[in-house]
DSSP file (Angstrom, degrees, kcal/mol; ACC not computed):
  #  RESIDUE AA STRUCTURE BP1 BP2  ACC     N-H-->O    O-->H-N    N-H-->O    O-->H-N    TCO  KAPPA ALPHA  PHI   PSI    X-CA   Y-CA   Z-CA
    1    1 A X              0   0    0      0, 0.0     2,-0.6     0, 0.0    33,-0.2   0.000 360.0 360.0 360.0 131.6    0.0    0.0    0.0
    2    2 A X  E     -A   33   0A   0     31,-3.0    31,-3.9   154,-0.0     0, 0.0  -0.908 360.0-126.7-101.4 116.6    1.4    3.4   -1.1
    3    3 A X  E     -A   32   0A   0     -2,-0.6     2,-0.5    29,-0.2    29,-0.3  -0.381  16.7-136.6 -56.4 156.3    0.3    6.9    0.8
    4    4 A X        -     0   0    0     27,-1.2    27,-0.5   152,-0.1   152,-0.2  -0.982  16.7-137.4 -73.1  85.1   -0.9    9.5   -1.3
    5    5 A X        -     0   0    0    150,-1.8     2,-0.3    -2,-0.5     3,-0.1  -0.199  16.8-134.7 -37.8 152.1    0.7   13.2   -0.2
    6    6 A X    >   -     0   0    0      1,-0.1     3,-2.0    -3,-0.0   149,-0.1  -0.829  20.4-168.4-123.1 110.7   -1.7   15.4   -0.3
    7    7 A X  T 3  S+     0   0    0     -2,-0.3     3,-0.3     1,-0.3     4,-0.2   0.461  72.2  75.4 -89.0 -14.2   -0.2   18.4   -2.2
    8    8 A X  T >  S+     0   0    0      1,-0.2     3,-3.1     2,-0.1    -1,-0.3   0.778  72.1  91.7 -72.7 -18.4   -3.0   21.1   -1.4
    9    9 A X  T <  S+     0   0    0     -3,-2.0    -1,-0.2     1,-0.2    -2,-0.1   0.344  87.7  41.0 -72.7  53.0   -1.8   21.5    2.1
   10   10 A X  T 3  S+     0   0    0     -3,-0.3    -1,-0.2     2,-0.1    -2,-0.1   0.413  92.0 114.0-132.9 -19.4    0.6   24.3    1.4
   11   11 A X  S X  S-     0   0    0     -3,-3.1     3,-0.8    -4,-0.2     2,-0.1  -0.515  79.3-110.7 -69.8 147.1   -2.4   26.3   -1.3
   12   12 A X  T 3  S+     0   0    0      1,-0.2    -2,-0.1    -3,-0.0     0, 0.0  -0.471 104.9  19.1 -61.5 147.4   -3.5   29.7    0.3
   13   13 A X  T 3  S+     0   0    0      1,-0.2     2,-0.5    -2,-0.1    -1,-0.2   0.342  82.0 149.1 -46.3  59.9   -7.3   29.1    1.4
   14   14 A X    <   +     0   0    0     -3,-0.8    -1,-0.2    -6,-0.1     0, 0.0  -0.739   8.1 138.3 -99.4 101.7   -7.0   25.3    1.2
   15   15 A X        +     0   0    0     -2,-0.5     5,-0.3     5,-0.1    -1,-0.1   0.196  22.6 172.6-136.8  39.3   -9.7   24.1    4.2
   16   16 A X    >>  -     0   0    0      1,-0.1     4,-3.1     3,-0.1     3,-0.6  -0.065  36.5-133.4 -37.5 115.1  -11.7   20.8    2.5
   17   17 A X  T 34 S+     0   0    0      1,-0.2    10,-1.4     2,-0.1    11,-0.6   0.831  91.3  38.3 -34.5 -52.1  -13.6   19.7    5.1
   18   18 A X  T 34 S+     0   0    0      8,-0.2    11,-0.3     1,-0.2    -1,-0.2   0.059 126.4  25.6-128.7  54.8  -12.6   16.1    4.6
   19   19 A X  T <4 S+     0   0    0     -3,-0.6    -1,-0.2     9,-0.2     2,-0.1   0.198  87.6 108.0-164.6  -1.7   -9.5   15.9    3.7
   20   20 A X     <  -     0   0    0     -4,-3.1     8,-0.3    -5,-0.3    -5,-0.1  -0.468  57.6-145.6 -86.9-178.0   -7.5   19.5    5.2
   21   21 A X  S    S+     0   0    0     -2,-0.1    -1,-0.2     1,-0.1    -6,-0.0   0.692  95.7  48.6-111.8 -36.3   -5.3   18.3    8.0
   22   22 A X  S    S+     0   0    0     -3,-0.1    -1,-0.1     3,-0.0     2,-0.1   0.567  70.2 120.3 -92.3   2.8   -6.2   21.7    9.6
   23   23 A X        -     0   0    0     -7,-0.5     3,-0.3     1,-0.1    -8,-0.1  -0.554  58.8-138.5 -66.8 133.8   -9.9   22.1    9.4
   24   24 A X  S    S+     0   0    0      1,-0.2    -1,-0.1    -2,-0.1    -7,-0.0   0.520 101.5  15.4 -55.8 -11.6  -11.2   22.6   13.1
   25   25 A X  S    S+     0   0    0     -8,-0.0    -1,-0.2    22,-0.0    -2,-0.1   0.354 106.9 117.0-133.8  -8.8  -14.4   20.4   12.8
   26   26 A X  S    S-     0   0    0     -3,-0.3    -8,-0.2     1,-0.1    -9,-0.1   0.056  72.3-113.8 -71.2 179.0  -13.1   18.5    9.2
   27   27 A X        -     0   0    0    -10,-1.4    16,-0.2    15,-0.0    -9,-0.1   0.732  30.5-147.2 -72.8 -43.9  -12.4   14.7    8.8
   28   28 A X        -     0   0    0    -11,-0.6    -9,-0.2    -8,-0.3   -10,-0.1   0.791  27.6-172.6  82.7  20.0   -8.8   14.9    8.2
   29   29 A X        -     0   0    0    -11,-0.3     2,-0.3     1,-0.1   -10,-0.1   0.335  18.5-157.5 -61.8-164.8   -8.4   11.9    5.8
   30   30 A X        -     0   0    0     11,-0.1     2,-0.2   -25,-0.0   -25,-0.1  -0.883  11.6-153.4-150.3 150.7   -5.7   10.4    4.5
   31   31 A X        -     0   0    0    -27,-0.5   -27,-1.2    -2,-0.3     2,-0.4  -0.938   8.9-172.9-133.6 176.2   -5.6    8.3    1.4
   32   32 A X  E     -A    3   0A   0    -29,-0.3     7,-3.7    -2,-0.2     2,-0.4  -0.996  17.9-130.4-149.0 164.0   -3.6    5.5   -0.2
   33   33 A X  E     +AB   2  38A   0    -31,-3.9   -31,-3.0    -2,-0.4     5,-0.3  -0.973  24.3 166.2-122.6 145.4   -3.3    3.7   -3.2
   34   34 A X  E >  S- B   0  37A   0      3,-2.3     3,-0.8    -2,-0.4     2,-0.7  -0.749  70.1 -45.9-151.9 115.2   -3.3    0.0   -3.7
   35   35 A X  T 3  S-     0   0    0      1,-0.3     0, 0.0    -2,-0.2     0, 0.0  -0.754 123.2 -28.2 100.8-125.8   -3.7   -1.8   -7.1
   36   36 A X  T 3  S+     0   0    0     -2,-0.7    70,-0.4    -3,-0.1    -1,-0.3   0.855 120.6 102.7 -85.7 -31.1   -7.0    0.3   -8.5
   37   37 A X  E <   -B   34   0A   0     -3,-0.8    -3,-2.3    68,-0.1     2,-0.4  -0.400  58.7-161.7 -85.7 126.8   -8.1    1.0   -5.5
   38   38 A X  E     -BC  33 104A   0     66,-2.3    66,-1.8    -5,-0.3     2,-0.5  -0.816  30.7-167.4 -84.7 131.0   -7.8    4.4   -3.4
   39   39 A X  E     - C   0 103A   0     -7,-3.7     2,-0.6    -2,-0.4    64,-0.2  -0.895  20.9-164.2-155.5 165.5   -8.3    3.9    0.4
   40   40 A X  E     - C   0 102A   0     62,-2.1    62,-2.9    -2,-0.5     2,-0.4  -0.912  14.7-157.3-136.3 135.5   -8.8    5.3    3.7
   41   41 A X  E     + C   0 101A   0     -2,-0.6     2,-0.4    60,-0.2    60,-0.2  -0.860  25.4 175.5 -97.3 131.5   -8.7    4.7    7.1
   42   42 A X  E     - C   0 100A   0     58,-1.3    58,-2.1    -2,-0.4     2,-0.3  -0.982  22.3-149.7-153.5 116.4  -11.0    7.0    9.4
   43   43 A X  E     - C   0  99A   0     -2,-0.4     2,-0.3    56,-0.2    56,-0.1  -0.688  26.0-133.1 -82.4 139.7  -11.7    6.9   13.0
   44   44 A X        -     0   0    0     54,-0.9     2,-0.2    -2,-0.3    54,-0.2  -0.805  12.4-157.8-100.4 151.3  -15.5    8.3   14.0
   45   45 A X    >   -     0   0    0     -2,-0.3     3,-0.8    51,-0.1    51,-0.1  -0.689  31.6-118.6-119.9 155.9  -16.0   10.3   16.4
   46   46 A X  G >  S+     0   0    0     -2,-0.2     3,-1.1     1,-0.2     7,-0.1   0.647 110.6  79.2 -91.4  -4.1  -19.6   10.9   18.5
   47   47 A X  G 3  S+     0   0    0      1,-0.3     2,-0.4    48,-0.1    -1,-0.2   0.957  96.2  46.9 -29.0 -46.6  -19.0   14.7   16.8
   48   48 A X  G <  S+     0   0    0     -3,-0.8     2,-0.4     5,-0.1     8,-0.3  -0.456  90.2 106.1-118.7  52.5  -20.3   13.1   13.9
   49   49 A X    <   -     0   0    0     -3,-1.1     6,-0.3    -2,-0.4     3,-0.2  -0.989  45.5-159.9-141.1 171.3  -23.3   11.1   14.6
   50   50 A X  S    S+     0   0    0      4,-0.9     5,-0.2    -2,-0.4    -1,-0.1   0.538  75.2  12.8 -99.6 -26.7  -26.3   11.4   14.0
   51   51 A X  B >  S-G   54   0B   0      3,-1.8     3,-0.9     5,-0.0    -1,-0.2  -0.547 116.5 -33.7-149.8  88.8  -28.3    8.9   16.7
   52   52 A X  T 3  S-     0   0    0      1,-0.3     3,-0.1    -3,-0.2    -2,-0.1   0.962 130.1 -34.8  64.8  59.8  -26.9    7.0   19.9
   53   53 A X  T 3  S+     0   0    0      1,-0.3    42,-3.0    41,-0.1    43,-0.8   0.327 105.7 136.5  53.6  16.2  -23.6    6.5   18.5
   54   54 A X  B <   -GH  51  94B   0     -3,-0.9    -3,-1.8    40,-0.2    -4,-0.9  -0.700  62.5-108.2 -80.7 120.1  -24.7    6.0   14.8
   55   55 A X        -     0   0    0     38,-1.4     4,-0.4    -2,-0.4     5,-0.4  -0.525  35.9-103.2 -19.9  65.6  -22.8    7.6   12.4
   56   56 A X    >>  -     0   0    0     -2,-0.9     4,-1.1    -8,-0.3     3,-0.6   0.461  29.1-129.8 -19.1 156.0  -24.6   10.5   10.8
   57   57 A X  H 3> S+     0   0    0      1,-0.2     4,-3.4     2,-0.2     5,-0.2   0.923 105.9  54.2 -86.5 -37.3  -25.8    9.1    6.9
   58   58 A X  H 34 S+     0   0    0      1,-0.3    -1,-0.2     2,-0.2    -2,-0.1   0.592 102.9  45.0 -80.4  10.7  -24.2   12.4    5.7
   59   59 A X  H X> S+     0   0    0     -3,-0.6     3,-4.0    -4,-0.4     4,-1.2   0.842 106.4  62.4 -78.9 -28.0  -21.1   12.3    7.0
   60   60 A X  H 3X S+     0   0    0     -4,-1.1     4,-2.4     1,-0.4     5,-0.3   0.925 110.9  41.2 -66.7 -48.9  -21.2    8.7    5.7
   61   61 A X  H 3< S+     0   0    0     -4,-3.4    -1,-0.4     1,-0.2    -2,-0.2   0.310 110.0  61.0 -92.5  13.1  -21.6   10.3    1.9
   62   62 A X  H <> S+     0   0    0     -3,-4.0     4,-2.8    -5,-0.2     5,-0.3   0.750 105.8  39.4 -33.8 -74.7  -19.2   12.7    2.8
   63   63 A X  H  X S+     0   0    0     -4,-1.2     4,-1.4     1,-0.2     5,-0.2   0.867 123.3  44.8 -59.8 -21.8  -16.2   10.1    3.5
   64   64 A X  H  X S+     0   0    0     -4,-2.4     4,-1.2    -5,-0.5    -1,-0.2   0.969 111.8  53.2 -81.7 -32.9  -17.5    8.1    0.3
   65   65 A X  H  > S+     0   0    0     -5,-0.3     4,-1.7     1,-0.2    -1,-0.2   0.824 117.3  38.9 -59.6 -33.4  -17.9   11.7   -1.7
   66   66 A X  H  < S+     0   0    0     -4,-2.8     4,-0.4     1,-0.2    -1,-0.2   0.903 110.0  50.5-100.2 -10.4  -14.0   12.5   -0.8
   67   67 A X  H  < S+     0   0    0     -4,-1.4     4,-0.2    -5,-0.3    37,-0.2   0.615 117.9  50.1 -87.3 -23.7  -12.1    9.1   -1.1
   68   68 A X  H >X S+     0   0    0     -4,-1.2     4,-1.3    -5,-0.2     3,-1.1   0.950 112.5  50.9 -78.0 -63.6  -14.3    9.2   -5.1
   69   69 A X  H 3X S+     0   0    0     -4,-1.7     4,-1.2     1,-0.2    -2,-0.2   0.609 107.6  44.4 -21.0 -44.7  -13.0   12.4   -5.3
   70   70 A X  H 3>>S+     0   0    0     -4,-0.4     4,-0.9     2,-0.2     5,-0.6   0.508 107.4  61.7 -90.1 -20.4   -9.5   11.6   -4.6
   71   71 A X  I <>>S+     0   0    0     -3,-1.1     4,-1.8    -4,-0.2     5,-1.2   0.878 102.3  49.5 -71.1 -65.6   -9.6    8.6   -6.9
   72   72 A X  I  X>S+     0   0    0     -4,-1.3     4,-1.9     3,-0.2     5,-1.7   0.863 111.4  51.7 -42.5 -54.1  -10.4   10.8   -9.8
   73   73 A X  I  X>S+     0   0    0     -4,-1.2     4,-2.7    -5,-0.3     5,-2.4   0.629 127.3  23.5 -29.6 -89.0   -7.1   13.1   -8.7
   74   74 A X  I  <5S+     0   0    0     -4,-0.9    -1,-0.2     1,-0.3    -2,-0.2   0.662 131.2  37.6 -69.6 -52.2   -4.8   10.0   -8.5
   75   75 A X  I  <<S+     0   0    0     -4,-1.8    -1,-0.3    -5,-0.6    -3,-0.2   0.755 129.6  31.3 -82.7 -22.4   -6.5    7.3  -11.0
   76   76 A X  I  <<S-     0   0    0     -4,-1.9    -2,-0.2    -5,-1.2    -1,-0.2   0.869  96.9-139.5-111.4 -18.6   -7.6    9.6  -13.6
   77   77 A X  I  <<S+     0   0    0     -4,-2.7    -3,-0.3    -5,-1.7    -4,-0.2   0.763  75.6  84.2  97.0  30.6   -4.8   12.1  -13.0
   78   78 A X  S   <S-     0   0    0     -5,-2.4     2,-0.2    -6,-1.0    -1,-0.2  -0.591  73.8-126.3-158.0-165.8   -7.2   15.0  -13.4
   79   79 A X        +     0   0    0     59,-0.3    59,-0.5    -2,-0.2     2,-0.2  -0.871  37.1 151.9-136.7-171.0   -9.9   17.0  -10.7
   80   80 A X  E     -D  137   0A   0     -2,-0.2     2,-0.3    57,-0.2    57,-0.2  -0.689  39.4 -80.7 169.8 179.9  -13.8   17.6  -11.5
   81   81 A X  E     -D  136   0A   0     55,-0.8    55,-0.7    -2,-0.2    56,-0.0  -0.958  32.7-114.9 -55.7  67.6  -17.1   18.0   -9.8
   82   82 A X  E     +D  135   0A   0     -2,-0.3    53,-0.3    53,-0.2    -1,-0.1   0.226  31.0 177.2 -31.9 165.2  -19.3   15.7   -8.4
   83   83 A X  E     -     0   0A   0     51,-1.5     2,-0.3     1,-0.2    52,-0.2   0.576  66.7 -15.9-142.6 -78.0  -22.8   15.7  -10.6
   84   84 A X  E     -D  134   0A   0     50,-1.0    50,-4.0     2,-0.0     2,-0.4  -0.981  49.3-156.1-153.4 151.2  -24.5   12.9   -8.5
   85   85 A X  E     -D  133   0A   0     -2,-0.3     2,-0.6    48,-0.2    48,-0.2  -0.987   8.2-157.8-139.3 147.0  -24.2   10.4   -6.3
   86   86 A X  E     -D  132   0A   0     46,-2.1    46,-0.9    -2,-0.4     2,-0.4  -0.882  27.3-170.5-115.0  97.4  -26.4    7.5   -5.8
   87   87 A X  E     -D  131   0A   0     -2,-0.6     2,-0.5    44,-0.2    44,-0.2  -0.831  10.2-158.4-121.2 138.0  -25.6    6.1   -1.8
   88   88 A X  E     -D  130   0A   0     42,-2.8    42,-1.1    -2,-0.4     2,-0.9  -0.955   5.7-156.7-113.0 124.6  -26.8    2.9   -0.2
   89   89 A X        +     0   0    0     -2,-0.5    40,-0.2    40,-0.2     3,-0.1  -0.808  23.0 166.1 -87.1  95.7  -26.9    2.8    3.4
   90   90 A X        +     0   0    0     -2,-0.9     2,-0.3     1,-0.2    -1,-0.1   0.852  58.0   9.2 -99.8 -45.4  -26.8   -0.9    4.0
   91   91 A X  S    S-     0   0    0     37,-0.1    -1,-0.2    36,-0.1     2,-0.0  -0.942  83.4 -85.2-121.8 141.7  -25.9   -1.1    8.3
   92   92 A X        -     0   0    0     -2,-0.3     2,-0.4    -3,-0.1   -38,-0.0  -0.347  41.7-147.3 -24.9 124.9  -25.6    1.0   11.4
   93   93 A X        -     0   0    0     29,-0.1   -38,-1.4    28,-0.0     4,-0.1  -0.690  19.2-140.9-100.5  79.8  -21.9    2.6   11.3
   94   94 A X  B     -H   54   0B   0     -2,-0.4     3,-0.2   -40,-0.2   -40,-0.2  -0.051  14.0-155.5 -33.3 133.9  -21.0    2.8   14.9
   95   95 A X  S >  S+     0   0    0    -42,-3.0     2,-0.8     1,-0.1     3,-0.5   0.759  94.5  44.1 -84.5 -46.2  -19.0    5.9   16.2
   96   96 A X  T 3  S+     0   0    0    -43,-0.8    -1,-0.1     1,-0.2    -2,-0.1   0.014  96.4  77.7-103.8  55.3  -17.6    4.1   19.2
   97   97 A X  T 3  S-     0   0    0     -2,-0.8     2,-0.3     1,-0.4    -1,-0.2   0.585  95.0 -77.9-133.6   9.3  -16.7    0.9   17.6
   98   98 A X    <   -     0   0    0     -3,-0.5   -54,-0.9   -54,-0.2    -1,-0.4  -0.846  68.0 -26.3 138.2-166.0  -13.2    1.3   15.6
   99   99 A X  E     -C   43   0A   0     -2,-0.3     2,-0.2    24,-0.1   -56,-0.2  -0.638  50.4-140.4 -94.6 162.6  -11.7    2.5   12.5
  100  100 A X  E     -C   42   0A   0    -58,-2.1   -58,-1.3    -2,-0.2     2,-0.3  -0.391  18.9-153.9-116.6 155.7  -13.9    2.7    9.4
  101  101 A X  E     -CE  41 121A   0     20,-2.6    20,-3.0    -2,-0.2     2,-0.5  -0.934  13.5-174.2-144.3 128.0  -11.9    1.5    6.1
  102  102 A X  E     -CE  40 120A   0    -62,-2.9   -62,-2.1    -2,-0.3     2,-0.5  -0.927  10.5-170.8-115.2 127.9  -13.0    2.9    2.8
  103  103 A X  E     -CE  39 119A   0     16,-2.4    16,-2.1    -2,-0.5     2,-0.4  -0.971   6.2-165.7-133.4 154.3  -11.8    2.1   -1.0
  104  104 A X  E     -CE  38 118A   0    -66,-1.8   -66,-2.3    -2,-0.5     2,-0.3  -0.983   9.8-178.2-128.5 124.2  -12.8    4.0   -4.1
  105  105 A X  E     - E   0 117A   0     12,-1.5    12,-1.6    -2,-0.4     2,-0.4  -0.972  33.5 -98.4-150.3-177.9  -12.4    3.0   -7.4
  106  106 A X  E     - E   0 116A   0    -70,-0.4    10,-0.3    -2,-0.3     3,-0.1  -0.291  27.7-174.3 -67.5 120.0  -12.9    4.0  -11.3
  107  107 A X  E     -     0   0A   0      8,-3.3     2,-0.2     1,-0.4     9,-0.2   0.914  60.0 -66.7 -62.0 -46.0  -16.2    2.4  -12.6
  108  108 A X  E     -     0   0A   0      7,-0.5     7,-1.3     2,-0.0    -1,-0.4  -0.858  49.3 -97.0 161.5 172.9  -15.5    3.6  -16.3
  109  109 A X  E     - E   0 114A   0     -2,-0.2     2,-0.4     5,-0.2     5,-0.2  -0.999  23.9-176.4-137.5 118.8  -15.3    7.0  -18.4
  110  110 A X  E >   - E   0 113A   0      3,-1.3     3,-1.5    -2,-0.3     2,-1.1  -0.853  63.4 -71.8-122.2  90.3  -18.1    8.4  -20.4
  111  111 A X  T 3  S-     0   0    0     -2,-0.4     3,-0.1     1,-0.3    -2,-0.0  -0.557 116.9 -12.0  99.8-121.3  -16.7   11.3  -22.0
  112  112 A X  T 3  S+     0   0    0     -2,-1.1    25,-1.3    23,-0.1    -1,-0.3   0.369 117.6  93.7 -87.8 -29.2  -16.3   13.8  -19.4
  113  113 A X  E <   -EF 110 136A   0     -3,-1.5    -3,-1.3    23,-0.2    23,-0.3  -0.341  58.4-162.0 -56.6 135.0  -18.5   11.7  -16.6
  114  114 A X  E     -EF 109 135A   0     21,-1.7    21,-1.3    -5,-0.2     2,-0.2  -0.654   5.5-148.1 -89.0 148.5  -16.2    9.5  -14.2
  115  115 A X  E     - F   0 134A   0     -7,-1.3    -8,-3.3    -2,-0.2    -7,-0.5  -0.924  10.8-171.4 -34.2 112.3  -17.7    6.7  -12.2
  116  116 A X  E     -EF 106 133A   0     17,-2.7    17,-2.4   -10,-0.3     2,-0.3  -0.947  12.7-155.0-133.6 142.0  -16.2    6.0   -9.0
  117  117 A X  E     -EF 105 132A   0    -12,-1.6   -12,-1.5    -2,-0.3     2,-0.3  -0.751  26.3-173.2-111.1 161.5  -17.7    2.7   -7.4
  118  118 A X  E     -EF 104 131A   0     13,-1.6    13,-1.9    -2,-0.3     2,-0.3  -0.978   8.0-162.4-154.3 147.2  -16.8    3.7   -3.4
  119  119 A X  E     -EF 103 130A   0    -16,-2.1   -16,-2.4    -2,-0.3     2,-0.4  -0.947   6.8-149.3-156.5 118.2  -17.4    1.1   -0.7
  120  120 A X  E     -E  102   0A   0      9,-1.6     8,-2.4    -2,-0.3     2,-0.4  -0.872  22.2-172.3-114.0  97.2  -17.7    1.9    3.4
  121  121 A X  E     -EF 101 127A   0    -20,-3.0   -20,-2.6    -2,-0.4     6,-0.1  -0.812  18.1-128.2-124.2 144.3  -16.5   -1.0    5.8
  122  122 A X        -     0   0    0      4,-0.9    -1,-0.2    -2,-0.4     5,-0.1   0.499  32.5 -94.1 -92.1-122.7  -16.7   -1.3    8.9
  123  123 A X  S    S+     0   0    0      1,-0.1   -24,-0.1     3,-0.1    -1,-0.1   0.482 133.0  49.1-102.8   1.7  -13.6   -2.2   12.0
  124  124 A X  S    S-     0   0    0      2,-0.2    -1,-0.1   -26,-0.1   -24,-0.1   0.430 128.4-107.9-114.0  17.2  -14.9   -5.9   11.4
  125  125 A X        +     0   0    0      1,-0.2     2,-0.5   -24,-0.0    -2,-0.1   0.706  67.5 155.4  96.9  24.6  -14.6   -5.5    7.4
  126  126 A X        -     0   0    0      1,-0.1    -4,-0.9     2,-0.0    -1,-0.2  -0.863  49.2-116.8 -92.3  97.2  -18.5   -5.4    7.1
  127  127 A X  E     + F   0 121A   0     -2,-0.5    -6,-0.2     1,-0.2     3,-0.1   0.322  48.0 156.3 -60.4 112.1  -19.9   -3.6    4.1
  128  128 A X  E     +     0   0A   0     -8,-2.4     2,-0.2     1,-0.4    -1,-0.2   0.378  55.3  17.5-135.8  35.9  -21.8   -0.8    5.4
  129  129 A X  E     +     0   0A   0    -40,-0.2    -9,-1.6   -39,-0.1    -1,-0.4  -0.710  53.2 172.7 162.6 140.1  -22.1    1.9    2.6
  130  130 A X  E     +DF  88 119A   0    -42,-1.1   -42,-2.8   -11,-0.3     2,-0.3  -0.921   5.1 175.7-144.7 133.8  -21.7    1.9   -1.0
  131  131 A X  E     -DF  87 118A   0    -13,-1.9   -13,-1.6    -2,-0.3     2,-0.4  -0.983  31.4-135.3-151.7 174.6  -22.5    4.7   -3.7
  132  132 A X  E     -DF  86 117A   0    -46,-0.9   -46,-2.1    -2,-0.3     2,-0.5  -0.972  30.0-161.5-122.7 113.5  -22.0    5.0   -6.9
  133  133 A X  E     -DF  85 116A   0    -17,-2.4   -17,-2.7    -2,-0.4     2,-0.5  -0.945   6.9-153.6-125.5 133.1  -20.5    8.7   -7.5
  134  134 A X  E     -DF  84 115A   0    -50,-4.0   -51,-1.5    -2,-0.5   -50,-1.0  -0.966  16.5-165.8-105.1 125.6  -20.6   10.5  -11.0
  135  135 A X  E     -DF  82 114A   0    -21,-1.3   -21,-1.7    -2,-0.5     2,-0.8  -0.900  17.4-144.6 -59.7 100.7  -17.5   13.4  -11.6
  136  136 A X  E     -DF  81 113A   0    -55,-0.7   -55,-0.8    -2,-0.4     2,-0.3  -0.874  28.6-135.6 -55.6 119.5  -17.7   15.3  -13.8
  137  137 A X  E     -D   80   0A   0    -25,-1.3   -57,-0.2    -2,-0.8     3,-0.1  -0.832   6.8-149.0-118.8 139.7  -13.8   16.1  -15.4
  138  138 A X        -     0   0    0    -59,-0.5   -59,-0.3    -2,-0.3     2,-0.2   0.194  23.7-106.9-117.1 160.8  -12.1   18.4  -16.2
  139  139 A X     >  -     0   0    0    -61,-0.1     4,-2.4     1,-0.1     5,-0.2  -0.604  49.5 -94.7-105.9 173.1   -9.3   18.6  -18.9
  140  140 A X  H  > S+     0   0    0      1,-0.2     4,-2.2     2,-0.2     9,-0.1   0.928 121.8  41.1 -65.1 -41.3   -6.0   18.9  -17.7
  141  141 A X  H  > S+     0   0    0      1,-0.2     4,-0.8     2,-0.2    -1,-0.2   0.990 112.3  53.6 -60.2 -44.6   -5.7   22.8  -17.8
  142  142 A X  H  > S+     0   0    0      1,-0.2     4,-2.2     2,-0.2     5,-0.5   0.833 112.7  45.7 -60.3 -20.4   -9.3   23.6  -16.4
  143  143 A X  H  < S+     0   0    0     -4,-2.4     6,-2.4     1,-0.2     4,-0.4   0.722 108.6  52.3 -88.5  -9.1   -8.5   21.5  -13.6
  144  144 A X  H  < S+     0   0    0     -4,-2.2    -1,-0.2     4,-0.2    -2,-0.2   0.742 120.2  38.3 -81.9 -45.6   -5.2   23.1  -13.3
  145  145 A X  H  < S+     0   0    0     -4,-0.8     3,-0.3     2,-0.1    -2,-0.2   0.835 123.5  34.1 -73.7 -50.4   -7.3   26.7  -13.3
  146  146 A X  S  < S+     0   0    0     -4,-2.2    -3,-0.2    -5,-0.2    -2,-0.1   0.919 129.3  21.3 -91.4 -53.7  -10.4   25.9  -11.3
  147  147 A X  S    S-     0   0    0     -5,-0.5    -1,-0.2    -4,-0.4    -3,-0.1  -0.120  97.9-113.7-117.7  48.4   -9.3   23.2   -8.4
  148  148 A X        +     0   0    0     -3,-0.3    -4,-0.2     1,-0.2     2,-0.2   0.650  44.4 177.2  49.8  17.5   -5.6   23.7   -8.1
  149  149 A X        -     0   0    0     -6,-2.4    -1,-0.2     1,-0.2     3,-0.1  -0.307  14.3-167.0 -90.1 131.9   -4.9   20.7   -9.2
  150  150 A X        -     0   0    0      1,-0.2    -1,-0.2    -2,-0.2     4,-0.1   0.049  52.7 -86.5-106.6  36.0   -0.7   20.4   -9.3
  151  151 A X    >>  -     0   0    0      2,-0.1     3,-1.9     1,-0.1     4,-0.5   0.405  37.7 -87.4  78.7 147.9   -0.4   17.4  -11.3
  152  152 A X  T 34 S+     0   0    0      1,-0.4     4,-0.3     2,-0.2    -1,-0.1   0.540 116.1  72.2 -83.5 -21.8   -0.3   13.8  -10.4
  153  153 A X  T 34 S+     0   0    0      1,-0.2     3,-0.4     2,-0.1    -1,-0.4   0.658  94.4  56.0 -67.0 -13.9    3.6   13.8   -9.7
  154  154 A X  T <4 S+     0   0    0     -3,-1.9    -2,-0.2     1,-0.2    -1,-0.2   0.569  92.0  73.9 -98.3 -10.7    3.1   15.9   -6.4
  155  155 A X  S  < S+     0   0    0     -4,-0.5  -150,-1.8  -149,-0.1     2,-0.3   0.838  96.9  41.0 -74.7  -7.5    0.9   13.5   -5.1
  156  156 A X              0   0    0     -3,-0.4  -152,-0.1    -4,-0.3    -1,-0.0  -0.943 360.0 360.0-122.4 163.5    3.4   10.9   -4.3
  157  157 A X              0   0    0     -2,-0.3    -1,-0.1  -154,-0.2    -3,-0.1   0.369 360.0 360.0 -43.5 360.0    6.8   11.2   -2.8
C-alpha cells in the first residue's frame, strides 16, 4: 500500500472539510493507493453522529464523496465535480466501535462523466455503505485553473 501526499496543504485558502489536516471540525483523511483501489482509514467520532452513536448518513456520503474524489485526482490524473451520487446505506456505522476503512475505485469513463464505485466498511470489514458517484472532469488545464490541481507527480513522494 502506497500513501498518497496530499499536495493542497501548502495552497493559500486550502480548508476541504474532509481531507484538510487543519480544518477545526473537518475529517482529516488520508488516502492510499493499492492496485486500483484508493483507500482510507477513518476513525469516528460521536461529533459526527447522528443517533446514539450511529454515524450521521451524511457524513457517511461525505467520507464516500471525498475518497471518489481523490480517486479521480490520482487514478484519472485529473480534478472535477461531483454531478451525482447514488448512496446505499446498508448497516448502522457505529461511532464508538473502531476505524472505518474505505476504498474508491474508477467504474468507467463516459466522456467527461467518471464513475467511481466507493465502498464503506466497517472495523470488522463489514460492508456498510456503498455509492455509486458521477464526476464530472475536467481537462488537464481547467483542472489546473479551477481546483488547483498540481499534477499527479506531487501527489506521491
Amino acid at each position: 500500500m502506497k500513501k498518497i501526499k496530499n499536495p493542497f496543504v501548502e495552497s493559500e485558502n486550502y480548508n476541504c472539510f474532509g481531507c484538510s489536516p487543519h480544518h477545526p471540525f473537518g475529517l482529516k483523511m488520508k488516502f492510499f493507493e493499492e492496485g486500483d483501489e484508493i483507500v482510507a482509514f477513518w476513525e469516528p467520532d460521536n461529533l459526527y453522529q447522528g443517533w446514539n452513536n450511529i454515524l450521521h448518513g451524511g457524513i457517511q456520503a461525505t467520507l464516500m464523496d471525498e475518497i471518489g474524489s481523490w480517486a479521480v485526482f490520482v487514478k484519472l490524473k485529473t480534478s472535477g465535480v461531483t454531478t451525482k451520487m447514488e448512496v446505499r446505506l446498508k448497516k448502522p456505522v457505529y461511532t464508538n466501535k473502531g476505524k472505518l476503512t474505505l476504498k474508491a475505485s474508477i467504474g468507467g469513463v463516459n466522456k467527461k462523466i467518471a464513475e467511481v464505485n466507493v465502498y464503506l466498511f466497517d472495523s470488522e470489514n463489514i460492508l456498510c455503505a456503498e455509492s455509486k458517484i458521477f464526476y464530472y472532469i475536467y481537462t488537464q488545464n481547467v483542472a489546473r485553473e479551477k481546483s488547483m490541481y498540481p499534477g499527479i507527480e506531487k501527489f506521491y513522494e
